[in-house]
C-alpha positions as CSV (number, residue, x, y, z in Angstrom):
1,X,-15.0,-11.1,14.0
2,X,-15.2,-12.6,17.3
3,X,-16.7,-16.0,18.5
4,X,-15.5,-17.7,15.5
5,X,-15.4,-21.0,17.1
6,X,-15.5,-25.2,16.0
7,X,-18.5,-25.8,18.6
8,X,-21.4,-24.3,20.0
9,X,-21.3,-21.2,22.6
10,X,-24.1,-21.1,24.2
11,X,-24.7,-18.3,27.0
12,X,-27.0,-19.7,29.4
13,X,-28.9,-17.4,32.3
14,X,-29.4,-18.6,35.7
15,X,-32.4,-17.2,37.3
16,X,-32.1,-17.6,41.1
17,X,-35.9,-18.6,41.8
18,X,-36.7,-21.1,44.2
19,X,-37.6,-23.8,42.0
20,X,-34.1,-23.3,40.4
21,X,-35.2,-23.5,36.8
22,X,-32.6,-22.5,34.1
23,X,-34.1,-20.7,31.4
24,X,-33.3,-21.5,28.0
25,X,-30.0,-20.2,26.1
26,X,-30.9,-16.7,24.4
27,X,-27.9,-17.4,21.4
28,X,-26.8,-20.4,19.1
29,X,-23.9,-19.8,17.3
30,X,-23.6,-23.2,15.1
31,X,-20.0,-24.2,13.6
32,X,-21.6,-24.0,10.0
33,X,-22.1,-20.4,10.9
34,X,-18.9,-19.9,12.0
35,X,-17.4,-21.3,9.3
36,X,-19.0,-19.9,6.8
37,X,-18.8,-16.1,8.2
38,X,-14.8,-16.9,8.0
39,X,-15.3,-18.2,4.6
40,X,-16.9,-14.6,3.9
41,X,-14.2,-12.8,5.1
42,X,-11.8,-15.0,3.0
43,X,-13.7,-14.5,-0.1
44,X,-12.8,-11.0,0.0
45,X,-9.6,-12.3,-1.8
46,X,-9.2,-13.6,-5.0
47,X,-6.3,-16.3,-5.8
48,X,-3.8,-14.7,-8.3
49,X,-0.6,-17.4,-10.2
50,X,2.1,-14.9,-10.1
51,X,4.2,-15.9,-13.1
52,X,6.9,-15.1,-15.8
53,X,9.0,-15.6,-18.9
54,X,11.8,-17.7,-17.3
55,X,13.4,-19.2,-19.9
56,X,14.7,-16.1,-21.2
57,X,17.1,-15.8,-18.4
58,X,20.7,-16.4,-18.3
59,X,21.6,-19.5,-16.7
60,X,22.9,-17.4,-13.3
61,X,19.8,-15.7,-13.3
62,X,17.7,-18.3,-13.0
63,X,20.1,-19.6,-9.8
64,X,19.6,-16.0,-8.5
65,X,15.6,-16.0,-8.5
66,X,15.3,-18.8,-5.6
67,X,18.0,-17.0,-3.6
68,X,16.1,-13.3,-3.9
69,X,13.0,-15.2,-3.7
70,X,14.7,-16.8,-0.1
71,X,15.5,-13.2,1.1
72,X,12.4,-11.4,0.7
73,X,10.8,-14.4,2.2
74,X,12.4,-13.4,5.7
75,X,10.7,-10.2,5.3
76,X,7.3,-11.7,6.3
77,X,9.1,-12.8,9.8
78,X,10.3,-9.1,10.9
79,X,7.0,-7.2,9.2
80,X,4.8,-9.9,11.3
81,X,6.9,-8.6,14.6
82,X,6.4,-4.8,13.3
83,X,2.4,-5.2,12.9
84,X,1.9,-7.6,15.6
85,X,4.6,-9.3,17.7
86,X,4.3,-12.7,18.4
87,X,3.0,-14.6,15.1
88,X,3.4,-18.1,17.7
89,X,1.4,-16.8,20.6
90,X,-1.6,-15.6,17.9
91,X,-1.5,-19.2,16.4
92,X,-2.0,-21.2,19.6
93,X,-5.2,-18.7,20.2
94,X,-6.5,-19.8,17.2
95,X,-8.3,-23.1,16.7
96,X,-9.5,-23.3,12.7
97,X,-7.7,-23.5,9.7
98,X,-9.9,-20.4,8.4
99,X,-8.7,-17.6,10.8
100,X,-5.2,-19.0,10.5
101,X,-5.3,-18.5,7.0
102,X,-7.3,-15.2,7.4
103,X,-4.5,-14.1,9.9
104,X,-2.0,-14.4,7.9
105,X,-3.3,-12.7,4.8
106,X,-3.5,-9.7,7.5
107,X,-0.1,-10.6,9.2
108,X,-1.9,-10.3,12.4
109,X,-5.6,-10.8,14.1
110,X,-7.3,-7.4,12.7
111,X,-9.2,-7.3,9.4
112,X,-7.0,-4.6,7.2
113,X,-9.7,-4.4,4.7
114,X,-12.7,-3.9,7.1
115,X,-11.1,-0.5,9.5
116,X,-8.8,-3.1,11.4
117,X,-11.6,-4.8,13.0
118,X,-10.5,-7.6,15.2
119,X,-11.6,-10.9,14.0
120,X,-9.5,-13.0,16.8
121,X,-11.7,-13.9,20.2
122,X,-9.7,-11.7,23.1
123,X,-7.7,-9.5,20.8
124,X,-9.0,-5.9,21.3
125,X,-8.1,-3.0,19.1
126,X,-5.5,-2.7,16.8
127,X,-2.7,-0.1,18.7
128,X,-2.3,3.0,16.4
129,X,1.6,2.9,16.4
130,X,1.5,-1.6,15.7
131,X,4.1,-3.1,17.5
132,X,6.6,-0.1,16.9
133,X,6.0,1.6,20.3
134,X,4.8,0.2,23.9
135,X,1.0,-0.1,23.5
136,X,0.6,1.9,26.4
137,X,2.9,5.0,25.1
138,X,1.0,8.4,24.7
139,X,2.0,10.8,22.0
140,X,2.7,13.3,24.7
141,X,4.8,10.6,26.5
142,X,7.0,10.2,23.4
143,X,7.0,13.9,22.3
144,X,8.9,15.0,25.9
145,X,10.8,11.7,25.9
146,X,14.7,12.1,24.6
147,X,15.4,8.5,23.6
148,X,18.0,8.8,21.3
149,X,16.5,8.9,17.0
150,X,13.5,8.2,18.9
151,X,10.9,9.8,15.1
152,X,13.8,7.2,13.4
153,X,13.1,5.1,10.3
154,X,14.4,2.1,12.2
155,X,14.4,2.3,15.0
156,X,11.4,0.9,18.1
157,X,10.9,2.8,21.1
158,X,11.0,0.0,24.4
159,X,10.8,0.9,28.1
160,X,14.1,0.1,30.0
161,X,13.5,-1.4,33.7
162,X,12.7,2.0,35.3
163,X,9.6,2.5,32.8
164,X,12.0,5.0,30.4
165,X,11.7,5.3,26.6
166,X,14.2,3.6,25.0
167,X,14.9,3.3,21.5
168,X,16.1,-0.1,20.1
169,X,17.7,0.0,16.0
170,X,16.3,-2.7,13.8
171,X,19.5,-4.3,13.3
172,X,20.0,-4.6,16.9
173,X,16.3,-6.0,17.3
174,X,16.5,-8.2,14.2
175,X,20.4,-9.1,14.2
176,X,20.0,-13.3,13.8
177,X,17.6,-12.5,10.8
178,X,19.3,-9.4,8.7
179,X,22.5,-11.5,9.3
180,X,20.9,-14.2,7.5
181,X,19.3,-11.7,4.5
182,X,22.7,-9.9,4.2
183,X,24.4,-13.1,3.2
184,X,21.7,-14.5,0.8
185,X,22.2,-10.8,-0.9
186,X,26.0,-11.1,-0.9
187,X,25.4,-15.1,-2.6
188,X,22.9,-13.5,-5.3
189,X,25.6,-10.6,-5.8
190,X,28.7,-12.8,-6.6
191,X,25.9,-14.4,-9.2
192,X,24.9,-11.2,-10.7
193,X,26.4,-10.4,-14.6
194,X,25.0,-6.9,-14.3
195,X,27.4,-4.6,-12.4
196,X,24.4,-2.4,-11.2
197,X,22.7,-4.8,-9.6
198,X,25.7,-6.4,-8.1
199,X,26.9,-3.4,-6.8
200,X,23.1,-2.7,-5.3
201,X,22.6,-6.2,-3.8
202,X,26.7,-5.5,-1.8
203,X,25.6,-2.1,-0.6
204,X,21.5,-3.4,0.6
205,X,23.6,-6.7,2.6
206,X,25.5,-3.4,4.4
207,X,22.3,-1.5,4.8
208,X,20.4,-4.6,6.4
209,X,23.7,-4.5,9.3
210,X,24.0,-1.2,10.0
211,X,20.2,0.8,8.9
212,X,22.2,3.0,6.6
213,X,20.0,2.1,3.4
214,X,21.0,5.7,1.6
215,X,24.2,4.1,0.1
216,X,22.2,1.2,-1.9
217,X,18.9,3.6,-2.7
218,X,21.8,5.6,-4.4
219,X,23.0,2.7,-6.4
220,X,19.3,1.1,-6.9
221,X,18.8,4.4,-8.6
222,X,22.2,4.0,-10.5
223,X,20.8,0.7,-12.0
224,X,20.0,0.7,-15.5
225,X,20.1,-2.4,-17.8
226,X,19.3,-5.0,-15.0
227,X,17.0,-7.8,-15.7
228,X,16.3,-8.7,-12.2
229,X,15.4,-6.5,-9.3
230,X,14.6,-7.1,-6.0
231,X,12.6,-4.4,-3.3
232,X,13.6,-5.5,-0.2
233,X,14.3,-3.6,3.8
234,X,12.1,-1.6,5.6
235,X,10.6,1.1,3.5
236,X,7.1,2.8,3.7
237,X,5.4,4.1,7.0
238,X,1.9,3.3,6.4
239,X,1.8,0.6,9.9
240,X,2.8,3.2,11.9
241,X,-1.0,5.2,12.2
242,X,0.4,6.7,15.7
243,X,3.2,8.7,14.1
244,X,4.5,7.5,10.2
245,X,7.4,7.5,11.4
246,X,8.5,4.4,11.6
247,X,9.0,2.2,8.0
248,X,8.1,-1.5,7.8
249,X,10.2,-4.7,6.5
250,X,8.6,-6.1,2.9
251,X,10.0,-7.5,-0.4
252,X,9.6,-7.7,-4.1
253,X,11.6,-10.0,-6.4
254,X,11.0,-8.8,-10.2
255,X,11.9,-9.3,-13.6
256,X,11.7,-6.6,-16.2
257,X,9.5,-6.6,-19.1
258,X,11.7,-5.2,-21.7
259,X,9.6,-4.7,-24.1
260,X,7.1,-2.6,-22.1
261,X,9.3,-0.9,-20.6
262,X,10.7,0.9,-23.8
263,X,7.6,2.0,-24.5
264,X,7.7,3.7,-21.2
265,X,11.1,5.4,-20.6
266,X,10.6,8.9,-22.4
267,X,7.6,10.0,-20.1
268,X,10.2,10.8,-17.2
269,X,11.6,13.8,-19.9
270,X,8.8,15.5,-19.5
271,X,8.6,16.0,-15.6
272,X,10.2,19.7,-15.2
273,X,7.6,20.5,-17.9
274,X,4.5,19.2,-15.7
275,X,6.0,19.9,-12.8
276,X,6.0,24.1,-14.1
277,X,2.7,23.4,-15.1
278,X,1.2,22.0,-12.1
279,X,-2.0,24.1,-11.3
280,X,-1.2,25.9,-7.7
281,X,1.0,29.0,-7.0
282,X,4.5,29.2,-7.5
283,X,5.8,28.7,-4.5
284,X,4.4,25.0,-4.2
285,X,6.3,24.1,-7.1
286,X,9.7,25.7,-7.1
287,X,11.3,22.1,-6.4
288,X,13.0,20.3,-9.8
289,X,11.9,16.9,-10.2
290,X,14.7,14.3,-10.5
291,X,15.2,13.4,-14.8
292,X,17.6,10.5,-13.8
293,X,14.2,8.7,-13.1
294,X,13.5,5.2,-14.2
295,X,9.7,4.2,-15.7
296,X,9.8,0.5,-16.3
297,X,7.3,-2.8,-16.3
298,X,8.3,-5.3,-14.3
299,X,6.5,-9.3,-13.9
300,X,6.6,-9.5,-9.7
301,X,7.2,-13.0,-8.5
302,X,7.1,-12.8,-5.0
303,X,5.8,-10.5,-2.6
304,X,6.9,-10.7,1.4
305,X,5.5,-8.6,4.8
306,X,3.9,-5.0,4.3
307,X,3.3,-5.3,0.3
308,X,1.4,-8.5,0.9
309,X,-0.4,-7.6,3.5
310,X,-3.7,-7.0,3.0
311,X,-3.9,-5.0,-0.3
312,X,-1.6,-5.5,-2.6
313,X,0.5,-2.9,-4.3
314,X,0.6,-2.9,-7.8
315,X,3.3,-0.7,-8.8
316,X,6.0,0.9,-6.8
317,X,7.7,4.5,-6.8
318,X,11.1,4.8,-4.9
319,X,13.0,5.5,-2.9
320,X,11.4,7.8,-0.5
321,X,14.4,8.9,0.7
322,X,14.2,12.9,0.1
323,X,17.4,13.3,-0.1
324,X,17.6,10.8,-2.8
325,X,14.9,12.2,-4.6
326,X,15.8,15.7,-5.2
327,X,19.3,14.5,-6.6
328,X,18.5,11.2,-8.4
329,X,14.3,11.4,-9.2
330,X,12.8,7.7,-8.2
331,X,12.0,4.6,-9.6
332,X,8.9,3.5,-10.9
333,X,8.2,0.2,-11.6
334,X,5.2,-0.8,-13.0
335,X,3.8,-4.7,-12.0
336,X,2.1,-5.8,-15.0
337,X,0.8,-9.0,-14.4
338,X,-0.6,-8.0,-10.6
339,X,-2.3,-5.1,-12.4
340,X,-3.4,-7.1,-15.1
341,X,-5.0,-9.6,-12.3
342,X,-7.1,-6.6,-10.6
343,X,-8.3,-5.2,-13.7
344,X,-10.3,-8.4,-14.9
345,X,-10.6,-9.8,-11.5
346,X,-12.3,-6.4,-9.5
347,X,-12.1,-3.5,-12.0
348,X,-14.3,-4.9,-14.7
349,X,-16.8,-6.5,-12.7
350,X,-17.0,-3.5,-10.5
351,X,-17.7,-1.3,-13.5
352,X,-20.1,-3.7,-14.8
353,X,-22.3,-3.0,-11.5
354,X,-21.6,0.6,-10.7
355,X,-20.7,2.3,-13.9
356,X,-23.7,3.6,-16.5
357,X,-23.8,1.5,-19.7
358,X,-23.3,4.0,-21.9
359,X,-19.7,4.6,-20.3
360,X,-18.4,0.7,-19.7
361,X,-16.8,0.8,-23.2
362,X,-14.4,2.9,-22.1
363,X,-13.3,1.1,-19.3
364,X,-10.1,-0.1,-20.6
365,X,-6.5,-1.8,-19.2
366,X,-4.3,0.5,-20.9
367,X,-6.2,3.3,-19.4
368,X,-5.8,1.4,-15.8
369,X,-2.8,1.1,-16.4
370,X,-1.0,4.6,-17.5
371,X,-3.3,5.9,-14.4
372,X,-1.3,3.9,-12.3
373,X,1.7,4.2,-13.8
374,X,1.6,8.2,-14.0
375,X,-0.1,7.9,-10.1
376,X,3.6,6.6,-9.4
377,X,5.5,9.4,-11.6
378,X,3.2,11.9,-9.8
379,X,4.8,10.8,-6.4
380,X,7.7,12.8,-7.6
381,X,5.9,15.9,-8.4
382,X,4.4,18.6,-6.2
383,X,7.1,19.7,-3.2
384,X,8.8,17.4,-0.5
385,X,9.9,20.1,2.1
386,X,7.7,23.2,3.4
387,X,7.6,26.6,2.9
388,X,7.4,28.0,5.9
389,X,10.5,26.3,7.7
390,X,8.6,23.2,9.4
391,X,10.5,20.5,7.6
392,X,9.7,18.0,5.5
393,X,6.4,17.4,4.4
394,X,6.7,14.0,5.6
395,X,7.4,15.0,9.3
396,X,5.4,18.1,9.2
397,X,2.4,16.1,8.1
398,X,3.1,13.1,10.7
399,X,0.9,10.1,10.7
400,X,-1.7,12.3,8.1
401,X,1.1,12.1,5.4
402,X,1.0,8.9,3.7
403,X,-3.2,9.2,3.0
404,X,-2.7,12.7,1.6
405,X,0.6,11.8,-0.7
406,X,-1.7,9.0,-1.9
407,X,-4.3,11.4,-2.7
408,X,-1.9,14.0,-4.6
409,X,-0.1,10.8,-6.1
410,X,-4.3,9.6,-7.7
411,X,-5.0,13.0,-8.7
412,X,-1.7,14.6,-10.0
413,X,-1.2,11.3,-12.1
414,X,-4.5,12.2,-13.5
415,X,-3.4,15.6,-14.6
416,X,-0.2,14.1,-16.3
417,X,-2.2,11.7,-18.3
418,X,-4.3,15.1,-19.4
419,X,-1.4,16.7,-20.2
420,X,0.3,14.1,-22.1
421,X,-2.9,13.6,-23.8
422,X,-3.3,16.7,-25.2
423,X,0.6,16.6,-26.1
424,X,0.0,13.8,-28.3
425,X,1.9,11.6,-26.4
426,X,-1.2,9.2,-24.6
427,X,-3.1,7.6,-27.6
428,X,-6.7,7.1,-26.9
429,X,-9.6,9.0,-25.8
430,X,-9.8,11.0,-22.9
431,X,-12.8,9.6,-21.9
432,X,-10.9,6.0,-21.3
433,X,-8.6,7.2,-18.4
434,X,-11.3,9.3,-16.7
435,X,-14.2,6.3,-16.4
436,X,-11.2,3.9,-15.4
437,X,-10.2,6.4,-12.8
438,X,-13.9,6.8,-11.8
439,X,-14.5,3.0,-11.7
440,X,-10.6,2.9,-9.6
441,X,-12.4,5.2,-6.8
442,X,-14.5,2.0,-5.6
443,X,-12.0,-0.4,-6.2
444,X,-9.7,1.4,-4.0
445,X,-11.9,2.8,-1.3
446,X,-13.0,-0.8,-0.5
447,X,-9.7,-0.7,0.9
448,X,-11.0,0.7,3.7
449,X,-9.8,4.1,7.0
450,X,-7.2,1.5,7.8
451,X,-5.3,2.0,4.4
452,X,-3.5,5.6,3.0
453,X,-4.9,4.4,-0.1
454,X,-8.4,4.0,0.7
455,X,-8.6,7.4,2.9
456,X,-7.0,8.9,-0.2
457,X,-10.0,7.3,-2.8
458,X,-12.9,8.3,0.2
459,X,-11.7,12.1,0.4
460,X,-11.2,12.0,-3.9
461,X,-14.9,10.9,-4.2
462,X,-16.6,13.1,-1.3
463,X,-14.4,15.8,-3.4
464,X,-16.0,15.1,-6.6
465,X,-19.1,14.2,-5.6
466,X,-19.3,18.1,-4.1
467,X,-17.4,19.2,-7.2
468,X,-20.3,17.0,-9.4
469,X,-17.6,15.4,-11.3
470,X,-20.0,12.4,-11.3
471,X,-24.3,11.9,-10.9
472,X,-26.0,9.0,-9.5
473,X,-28.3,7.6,-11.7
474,X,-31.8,6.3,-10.9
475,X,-31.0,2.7,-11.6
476,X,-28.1,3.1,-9.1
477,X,-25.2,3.5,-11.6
478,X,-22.9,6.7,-11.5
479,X,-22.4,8.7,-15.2
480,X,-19.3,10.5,-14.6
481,X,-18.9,14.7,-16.0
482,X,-16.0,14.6,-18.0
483,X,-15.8,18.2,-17.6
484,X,-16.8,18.9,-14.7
485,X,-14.4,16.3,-13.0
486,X,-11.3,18.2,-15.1
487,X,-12.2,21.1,-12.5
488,X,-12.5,19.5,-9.7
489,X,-8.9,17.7,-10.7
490,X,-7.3,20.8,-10.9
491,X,-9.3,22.0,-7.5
492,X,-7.9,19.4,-5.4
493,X,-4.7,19.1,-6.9
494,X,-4.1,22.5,-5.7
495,X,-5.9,21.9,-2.3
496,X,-3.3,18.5,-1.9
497,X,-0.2,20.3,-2.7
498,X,-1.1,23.6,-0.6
499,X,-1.5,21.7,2.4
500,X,1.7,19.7,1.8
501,X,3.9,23.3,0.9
502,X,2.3,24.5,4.1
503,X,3.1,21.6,6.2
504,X,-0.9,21.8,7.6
505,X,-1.4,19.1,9.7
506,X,-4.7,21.0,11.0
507,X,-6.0,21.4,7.9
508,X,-5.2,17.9,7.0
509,X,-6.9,16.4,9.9
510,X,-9.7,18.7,8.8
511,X,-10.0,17.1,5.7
512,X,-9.6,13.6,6.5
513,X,-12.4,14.3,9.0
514,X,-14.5,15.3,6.9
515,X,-14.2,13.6,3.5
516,X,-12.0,11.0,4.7
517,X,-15.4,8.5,5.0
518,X,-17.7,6.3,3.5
519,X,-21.3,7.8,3.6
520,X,-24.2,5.7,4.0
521,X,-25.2,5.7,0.3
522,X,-21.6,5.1,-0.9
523,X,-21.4,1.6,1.3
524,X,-25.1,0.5,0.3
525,X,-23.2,0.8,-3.3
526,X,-20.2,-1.1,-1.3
527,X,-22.5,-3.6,-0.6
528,X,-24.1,-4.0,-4.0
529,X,-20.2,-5.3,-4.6
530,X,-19.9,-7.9,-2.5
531,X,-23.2,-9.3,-3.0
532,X,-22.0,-9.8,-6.2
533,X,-19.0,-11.6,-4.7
534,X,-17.0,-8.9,-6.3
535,X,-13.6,-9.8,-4.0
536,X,-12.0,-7.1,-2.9
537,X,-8.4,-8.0,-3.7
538,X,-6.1,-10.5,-4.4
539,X,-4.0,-13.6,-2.8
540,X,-0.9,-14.9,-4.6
541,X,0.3,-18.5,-5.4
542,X,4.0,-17.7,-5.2
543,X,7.6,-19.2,-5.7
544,X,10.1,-21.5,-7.0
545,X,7.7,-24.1,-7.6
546,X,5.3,-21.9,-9.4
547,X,7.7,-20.3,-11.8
548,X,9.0,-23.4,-12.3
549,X,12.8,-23.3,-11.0
């Protein structure tokens, strides 16, 4: 929001009649409104303690947590650079405390939960590509340009003094910091009693020197008994909206829930099975899912740059590595107590507003959470290259990939929990996951066209809504179709991974235009939500001091 100011702006006219009277200023804008159109914006977010069982660590693991914690902490400096540039320059703009604060929930001056609006006086439009690519670059500039790994993971594109494309590797750009990360991941290694994890935390110090992070996405996957984790480099796309090419700094430290996560392992067996099973021709599906998958729960205890920006991630499939994936599967990590925190801070209270009466009881937080945990499974379903010679889905798909891999992740994770349902193997009714994942749809598309997430929830509920998966009742409340929205999963699972196989970024584009947005009726229901001062996600209180080290 603009004009968010600690005095008063008034716009005075001038008329130029002979008598030289002014005339009175046409607009006040008082600090208390200021302030408290800031404080709206803030409210949006709810604070969260994130927290866990430390006493059952070993005594090397406890001195481990503050140096992972100190690592992924640096993460917030180079993802700050990747979305913006210059945190310093921003800050001296900005007069109040609020739209500091505000700034750097968003890790820069544009409102990620309200389309990237600017909320900074002077600072225009968010650049498609963030801080990745000169803001004046065109697409056609870059296509025809032959800097070297110019679509690279990590690498920035830079003008040299004649005005030519250059490309610039993130350990080049960022040497004084990965330096620094490298050897806080080498002092947490020498500490480490599991040999997995100290052989991952060697091989990520080398990555962070040299942008060669296959080596230590191999051994992450290797890992198997560890205790403590720790997500840390540059790893999804979503910034870059120019291209998705170009993956952004961020960190998780994490310690495993082992109990949970028995419960959990045996799912990945069946994965071939659903994968066979997956309603859409053969050819979509001829890829073999990875079995050397993990499925665990994890309490996260600090989050750093992209996953703390904005909304917050609740549980994590990776790597994304393709390469990876076909011979190893991924990683999913489920993070319980951030999921808890969204289900009775926005889920239920959202329900309680949107969803008919008769249908609450079934909103439930194991329900929430196997549809998120099988949403991350389902990553690792479908196909990751094309049929028809054009790549990688990823590449073929460009900046249109990460919304609709969201969108297959949501609905193919609801088809696992049907399966596994009728297998026996989900306790429950049926009824539970399919209201939860009805009453997700708003929580998620409050997230707004800035996030792959919320295109992915607006294009599922324009989807259903044509599908009539769902009614509106007259009291404003929706009543979902339990059968009805079983077709329409299947109908869109097979539209998703069609347009993935066939590397369709036309028909993509096509359906982001179309269904990718919030109709008039759907934000007056929006609306209903935060006049109920239903926030819209959450903040974290974070740290040593907060676990208690």
């Amino acid at each position: 929001m603009k004009n968010i100011m600690y005095f008063i702006i008034i716009s005075a006219l001038f008329s130029c009649n002979q008598n030289k009277e002014g005339r009175k200023p046409n607009k006040q804008v008082t600090v208390k409104e200021n302030i408290n159109a800031m404080d709206k914006k803030l409210n949006k977010y709810t604070s969260f303690k994130l927290t866990a069982d430390v006493s059952k660590l070993s005594e090397n693991q406890r001195k481990m947590l503050p140096i992972l914690i100190k690592a992924a902490d640096k993460m917030n400096e180079l993802f700050w650079y990747e979305a913006y540039g210059n945190k310093t320059a921003l800050f001296a703009k900005i007069k109040d405390d609020a739209t500091k604060k505000f700034a750097e929930i968003n890790y820069g001056p544009w409102d990620r939960l309200d389309g990237n609006k600017s909320f900074v006086e002077g600072i225009g439009e968010k650049p498609k590509g963030a801080n990745y690519y000169p803001k004046d670059m065109t697409k056609d500039e870059f296509n025809k340009s032959e800097a070297e790994n110019k679509a690279g993971l990590y690498t920035f594109l830079r003008r040299d003094k004649e005005g030519k494309l250059v490309s610039i590797p993130y350990h080049i750009q960022f040497k004084k910091q990965v330096k620094k990360v490298s050897e806080l991941l080498k002092k947490a290694a020498e500490l480490a009693d599991d040999a997995g994890l100290k052989n991952y935390l060697k091989l990520r110090a080398e990555a962070f020197l040299t942008d060669n992070y296959q080596p230590s996405d191999f051994a992450w996957m290797d890992m198997k008994t560890n205790t403590l984790d720790i997500v840390i480099g540059p790893i999804e796309t979503y910034e870059d909206q120019l291209f998705g090419y170009k993956a952004s700094h961020e960190g998780y430290v994490l310690v495993k829930d082992q109990k949970w996560s028995k419960k959990l392992a045996h799912f990945i067996n069946f994965l071939p099975e659903l994968q066979k099973g997956l309603p859409v021709d053969e050819a979509y599906k001829k890829e073999t899912p990875g079995t050397d998958s993990d499925l665990n729960a994890y309490d996260v205890v600090y989050y750093a740059g992209d996953c703390n920006a904005g909304s917050k991630t609740i549980a994590i499939n990776l790597p994304n590595d393709e390469q990876v994936q076909l011979k190893k599967g991924t990683r999913r990590l489920q993070l319980k107590n951030a999921m808890q925190a969204k289900f009775d801070k926005i889920l239920v209270p959202i329900a309680d507003v949107l969803i008919t009466k008769s249908q609450r009881k079934y909103i439930k937080f194991d329900a929430f959470f196997a549809n998120t945990m099988f949403h991350e499974v389902a990553h690792g379903l479908g196909i990751k290259n094309t049929i028809n010679n054009k790549g990688s889905v990823r590449n073929a798909l460009k900046e249109k990939a990460s919304a609709l891999e969201e969108g297959k992740a949501d609905i193919l994770g609801l088809y696992m929990v049907e399966q596994l349902h009728k297998k026996g193997e989900l306790g429950g009714d049926m009824k539970d996951y399919m209201t939860t994942f009805m009453a997700s749809i708003f929580r998620s598309v409050r997230f707004g066209a800035s996030s792959a997430h919320g295109v992915a929830n607006m294009i599922r509920f324009n989807f259903f809504k044509e599908k009539g998966a769902f009614t509106k009742n007259e009291d404003g409340t929706y009543k979902v179709n339990y059968e009805k929205m079983e077709g329409a999963m299947k109908d869109l699972s097979n539209l998703i991974l069609t347009l993935q196989g066939n590397g369709d970024y036309v028909g993509v584009t096509k359906l982001v235009d179309e269904k990718g947005k919030i109709s008039p009726d759907l934000q007056k229901d929006l609306d209903k939500l935060s006049n109920a001062n239903i926030p819209v996600d959450v903040i974290f209180e974070q740290g040593v001091k907060v676990l208690g080290l």
